[in-house]
VMD Tcl script that builds the backbone (N, CA, C; Angstrom):
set m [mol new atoms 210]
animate dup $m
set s [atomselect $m all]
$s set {name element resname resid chain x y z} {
  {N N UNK 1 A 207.840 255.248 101.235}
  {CA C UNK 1 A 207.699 253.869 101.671}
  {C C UNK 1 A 209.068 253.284 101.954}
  {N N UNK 2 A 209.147 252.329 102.957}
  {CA C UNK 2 A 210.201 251.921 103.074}
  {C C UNK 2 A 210.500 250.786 102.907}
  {N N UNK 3 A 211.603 250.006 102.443}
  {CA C UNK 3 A 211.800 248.574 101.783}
  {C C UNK 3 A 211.588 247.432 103.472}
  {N N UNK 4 A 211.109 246.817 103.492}
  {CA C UNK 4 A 210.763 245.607 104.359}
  {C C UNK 4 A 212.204 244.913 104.680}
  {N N UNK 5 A 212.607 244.669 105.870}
  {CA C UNK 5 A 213.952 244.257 106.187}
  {C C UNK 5 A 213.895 242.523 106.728}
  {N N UNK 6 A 214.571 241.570 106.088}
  {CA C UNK 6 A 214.326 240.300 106.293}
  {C C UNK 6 A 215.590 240.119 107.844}
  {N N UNK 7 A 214.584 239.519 108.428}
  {CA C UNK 7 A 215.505 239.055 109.739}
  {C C UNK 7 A 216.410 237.797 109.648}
  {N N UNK 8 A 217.616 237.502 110.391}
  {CA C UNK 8 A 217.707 236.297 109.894}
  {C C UNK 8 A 217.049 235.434 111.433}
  {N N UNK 9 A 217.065 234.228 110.724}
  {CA C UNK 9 A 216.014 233.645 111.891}
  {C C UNK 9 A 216.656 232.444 112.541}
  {N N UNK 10 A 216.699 232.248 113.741}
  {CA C UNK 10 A 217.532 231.102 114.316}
  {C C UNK 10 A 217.618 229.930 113.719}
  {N N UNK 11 A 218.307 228.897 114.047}
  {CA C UNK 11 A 218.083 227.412 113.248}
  {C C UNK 11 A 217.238 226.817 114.541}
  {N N UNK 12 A 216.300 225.962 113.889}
  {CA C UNK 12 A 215.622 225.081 114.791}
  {C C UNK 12 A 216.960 223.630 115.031}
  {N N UNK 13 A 216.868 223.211 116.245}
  {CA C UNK 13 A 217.629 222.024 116.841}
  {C C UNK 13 A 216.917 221.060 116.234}
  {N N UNK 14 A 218.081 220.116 115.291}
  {CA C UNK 14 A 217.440 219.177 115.102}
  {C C UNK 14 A 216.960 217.972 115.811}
  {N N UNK 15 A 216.051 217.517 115.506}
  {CA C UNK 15 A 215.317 216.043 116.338}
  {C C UNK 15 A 216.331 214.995 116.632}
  {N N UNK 16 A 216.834 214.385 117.714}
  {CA C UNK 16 A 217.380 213.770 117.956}
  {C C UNK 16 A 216.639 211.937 117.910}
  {N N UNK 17 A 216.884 211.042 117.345}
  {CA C UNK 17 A 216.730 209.855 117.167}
  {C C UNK 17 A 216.572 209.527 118.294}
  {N N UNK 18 A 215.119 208.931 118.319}
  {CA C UNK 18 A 214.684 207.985 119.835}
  {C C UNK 18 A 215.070 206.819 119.552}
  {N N UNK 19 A 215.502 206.294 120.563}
  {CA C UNK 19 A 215.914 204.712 120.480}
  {C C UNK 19 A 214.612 203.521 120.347}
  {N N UNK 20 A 214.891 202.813 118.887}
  {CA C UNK 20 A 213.605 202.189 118.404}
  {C C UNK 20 A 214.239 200.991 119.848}
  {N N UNK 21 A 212.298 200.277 120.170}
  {CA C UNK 21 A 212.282 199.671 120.685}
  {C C UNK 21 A 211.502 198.367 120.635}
  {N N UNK 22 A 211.727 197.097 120.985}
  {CA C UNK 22 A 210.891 196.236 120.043}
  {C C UNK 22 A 209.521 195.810 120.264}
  {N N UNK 23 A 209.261 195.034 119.922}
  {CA C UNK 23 A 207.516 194.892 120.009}
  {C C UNK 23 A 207.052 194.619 120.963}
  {N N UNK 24 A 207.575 193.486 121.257}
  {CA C UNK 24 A 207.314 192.591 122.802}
  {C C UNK 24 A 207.676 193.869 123.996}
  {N N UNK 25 A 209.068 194.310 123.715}
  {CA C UNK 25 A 208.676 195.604 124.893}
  {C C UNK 25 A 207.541 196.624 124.953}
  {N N UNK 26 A 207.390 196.874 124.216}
  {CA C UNK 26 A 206.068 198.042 124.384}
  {C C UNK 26 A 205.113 196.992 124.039}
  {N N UNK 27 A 204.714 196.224 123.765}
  {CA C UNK 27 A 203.492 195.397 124.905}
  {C C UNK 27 A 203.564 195.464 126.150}
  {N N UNK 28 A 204.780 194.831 126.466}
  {CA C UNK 28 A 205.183 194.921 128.268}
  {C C UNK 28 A 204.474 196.193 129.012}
  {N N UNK 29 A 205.049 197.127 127.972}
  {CA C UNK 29 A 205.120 198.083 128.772}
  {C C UNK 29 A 203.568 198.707 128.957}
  {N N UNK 30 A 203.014 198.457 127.662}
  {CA C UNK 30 A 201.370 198.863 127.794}
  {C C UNK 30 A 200.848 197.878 128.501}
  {N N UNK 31 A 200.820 196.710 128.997}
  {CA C UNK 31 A 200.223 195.698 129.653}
  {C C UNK 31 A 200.545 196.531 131.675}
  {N N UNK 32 A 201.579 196.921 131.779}
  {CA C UNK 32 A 202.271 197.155 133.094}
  {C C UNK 32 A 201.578 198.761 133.219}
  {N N UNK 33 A 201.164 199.586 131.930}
  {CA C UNK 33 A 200.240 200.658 132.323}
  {C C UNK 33 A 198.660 200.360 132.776}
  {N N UNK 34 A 198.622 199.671 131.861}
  {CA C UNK 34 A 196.969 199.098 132.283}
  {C C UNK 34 A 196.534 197.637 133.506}
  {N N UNK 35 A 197.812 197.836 134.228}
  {CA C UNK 35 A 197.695 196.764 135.215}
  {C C UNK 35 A 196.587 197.194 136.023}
  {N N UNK 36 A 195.572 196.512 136.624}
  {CA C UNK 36 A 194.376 197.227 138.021}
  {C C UNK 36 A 193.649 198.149 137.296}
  {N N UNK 37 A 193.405 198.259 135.759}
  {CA C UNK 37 A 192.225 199.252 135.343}
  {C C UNK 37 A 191.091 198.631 134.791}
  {N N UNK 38 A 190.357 199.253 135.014}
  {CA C UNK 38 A 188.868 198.957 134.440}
  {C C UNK 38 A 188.865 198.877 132.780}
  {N N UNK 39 A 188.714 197.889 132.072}
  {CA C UNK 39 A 188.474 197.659 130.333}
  {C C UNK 39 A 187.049 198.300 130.069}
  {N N UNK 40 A 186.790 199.897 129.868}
  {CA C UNK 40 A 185.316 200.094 129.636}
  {C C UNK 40 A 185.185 200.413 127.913}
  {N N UNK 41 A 184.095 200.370 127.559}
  {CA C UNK 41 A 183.705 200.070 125.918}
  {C C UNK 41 A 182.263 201.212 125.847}
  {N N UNK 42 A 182.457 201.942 124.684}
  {CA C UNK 42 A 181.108 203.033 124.210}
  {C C UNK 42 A 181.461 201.979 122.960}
  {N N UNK 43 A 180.174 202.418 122.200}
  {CA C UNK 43 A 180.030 202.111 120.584}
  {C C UNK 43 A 179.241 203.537 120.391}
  {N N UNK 44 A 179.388 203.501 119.135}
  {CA C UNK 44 A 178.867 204.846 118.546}
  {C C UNK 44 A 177.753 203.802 117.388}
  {N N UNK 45 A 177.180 205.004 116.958}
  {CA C UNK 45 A 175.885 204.936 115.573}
  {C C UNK 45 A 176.540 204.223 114.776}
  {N N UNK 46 A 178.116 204.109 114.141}
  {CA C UNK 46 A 178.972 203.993 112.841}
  {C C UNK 46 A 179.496 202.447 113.890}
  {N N UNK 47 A 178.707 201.850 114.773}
  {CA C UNK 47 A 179.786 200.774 114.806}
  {C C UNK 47 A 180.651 200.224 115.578}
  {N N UNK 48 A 181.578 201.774 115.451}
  {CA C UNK 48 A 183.412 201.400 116.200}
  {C C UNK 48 A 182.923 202.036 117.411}
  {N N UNK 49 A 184.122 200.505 117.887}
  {CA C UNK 49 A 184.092 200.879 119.412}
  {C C UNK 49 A 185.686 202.149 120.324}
  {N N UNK 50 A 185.137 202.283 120.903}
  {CA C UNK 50 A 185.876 203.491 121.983}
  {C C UNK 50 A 186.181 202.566 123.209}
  {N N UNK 51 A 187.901 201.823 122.989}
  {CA C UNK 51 A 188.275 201.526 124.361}
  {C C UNK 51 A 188.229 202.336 125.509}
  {N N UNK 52 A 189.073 202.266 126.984}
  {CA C UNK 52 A 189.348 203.215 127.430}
  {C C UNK 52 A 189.926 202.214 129.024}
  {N N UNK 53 A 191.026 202.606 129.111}
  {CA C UNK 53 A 191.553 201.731 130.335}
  {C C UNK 53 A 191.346 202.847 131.686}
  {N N UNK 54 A 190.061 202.393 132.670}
  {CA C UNK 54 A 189.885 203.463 133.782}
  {C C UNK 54 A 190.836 202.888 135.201}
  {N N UNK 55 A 190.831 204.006 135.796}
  {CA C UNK 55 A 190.828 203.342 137.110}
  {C C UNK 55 A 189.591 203.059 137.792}
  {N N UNK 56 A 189.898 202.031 138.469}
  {CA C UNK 56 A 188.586 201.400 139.582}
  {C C UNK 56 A 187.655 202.449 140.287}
  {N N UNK 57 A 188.234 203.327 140.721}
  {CA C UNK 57 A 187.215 204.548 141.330}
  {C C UNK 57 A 186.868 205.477 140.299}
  {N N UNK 58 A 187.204 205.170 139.065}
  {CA C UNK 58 A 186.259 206.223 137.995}
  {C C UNK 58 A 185.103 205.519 136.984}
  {N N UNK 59 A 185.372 204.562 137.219}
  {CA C UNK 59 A 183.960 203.711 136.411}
  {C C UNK 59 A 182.780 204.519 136.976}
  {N N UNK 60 A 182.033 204.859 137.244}
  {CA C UNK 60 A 180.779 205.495 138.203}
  {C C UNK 60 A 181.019 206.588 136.840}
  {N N UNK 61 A 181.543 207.534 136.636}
  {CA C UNK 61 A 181.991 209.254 135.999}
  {C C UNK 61 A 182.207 208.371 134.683}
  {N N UNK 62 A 182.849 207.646 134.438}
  {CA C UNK 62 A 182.782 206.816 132.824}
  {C C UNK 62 A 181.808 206.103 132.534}
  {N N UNK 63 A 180.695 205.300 133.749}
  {CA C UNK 63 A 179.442 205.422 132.940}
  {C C UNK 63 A 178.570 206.069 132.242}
  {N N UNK 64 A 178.616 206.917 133.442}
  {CA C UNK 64 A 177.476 208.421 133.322}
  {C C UNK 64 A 178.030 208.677 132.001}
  {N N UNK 65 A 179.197 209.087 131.280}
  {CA C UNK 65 A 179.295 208.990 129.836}
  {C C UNK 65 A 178.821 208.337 128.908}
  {N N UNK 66 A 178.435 207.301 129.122}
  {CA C UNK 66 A 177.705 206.541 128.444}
  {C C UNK 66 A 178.560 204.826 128.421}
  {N N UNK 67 A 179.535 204.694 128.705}
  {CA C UNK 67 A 180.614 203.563 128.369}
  {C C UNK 67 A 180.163 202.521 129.807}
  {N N UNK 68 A 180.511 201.438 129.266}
  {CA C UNK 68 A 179.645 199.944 130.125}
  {C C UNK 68 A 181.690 199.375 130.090}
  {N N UNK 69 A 181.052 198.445 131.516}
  {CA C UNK 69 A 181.872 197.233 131.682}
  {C C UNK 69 A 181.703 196.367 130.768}
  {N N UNK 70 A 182.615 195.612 130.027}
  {CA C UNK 70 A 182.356 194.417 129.116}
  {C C UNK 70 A 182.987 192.855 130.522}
}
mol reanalyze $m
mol bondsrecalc $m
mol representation Tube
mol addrep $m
């Protein structure tokens, strides 16, 4: 039998710090993604609801899922 040979193993790169950003901006910025989309809504058995920001020509394919215009 022969003894098992340990490799040595690269270092992973560490994570570099994303630049925190403040609140009001990423509202902005989620308000400026969901500009011109459709607000459609499922509920389930338990209640909670299932947002989902569509575009205008996919409401038709997100009904048929089951999810309504509010």
């Amino acid at each position: 039998m022969s003894t098992p040979v340990k490799r040595a193993r690269p270092r992973k790169n560490s994570e570099e710090a994303v630049s925190v950003i403040s609140h009001a901006d990423q509202l902005l910025a989620l308000q400026s993604r969901e500009e011109g989309k459709t607000v459609m809504y499922k509920q389930d058995a338990w209640g909670h609801i299932e947002t989902r920001f569509v575009r205008t020509q996919n409401v038709k394919a997100w009904e048929a899922k089951g999810f309504f215009v509010r």
